[in-house]
C-alpha positions in Angstrom: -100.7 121.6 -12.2 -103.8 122.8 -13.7 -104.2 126.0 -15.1 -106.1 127.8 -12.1 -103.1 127.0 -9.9 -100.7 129.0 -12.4 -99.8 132.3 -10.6 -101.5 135.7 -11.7 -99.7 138.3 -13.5 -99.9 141.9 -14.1 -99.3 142.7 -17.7 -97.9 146.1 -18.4 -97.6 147.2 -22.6 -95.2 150.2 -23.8 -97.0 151.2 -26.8 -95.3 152.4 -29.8 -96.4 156.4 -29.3 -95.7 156.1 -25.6 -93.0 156.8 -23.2 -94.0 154.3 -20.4 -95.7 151.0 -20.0 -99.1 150.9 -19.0 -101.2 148.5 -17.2 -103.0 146.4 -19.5 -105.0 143.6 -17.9 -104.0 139.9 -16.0 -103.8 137.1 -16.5 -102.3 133.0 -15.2 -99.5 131.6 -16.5 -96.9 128.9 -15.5 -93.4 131.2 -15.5 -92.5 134.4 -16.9 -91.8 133.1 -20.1 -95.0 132.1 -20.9 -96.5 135.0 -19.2 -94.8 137.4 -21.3 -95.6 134.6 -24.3 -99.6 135.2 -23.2 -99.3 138.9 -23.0 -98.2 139.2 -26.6 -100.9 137.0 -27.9 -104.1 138.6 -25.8 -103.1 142.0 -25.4 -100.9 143.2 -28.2 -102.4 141.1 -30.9 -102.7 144.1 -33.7 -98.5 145.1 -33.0 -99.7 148.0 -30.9 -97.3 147.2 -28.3 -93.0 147.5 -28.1 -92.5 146.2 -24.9 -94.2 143.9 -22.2 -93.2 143.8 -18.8 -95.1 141.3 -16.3 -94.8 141.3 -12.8 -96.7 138.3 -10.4 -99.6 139.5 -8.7 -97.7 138.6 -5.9 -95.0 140.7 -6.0 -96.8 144.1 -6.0 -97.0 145.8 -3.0 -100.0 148.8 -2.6 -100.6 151.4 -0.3 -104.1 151.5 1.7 -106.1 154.1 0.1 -107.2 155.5 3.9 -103.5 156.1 4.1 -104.2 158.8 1.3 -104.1 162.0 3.6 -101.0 160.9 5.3 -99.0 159.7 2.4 -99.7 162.6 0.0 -100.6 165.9 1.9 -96.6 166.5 2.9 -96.1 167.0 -1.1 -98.6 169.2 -1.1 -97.3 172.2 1.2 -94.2 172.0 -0.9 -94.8 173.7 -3.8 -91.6 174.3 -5.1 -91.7 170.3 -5.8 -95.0 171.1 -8.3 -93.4 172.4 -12.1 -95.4 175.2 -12.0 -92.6 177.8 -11.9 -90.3 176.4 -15.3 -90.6 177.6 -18.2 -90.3 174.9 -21.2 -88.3 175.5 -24.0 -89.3 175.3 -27.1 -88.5 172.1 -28.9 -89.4 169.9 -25.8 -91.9 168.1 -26.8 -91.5 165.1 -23.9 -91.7 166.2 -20.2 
């Protein structure tokens, strides 16, 4: 199997002064092993990074941005979902 055959990956890094993973680039690879094994090498190569997650390219599922109006205006007339109306203690510095 040659190398453009491998399956594409998304590549998602947790860096060390944040909370969640974030989308870092793609890239082919045989399996998961060596995707994650790829990942650490191209995209975390100054130890920036405390996790990797990779997912195949395959495997993620969008919606259509036309879709936007119908997908997002029903959160929109609730606003008791928005946090506008808490107040944050003090201390909290993660929310």
């Amino acid at each position: 199997m040659k190398n453009s055959d491998w399956p594409l990956w998304e590549v998602f890094i947790r860096s060390k002064q944040g909370l969640n993973h974030k989308h870092a680039g793609s890239l082919r690879a045989a399996d998961a092993e060596m995707a994650i094994e790829n990942a650490r090498d191209v995209y975390t190569r100054r130890s920036e990074g405390i996790s990797i997650w990779v997912v195949e390219s395959n495997q993620v599922h969008a919606s259509d941005p036309s879709d936007m109006d119908s997908l997002f205006e029903p959160s929109n007339t609730k606003v008791y979902r928005h946090p506008t109306f808490y107040d944050v203690p003090d201390g909290i510095t993660h929310m």
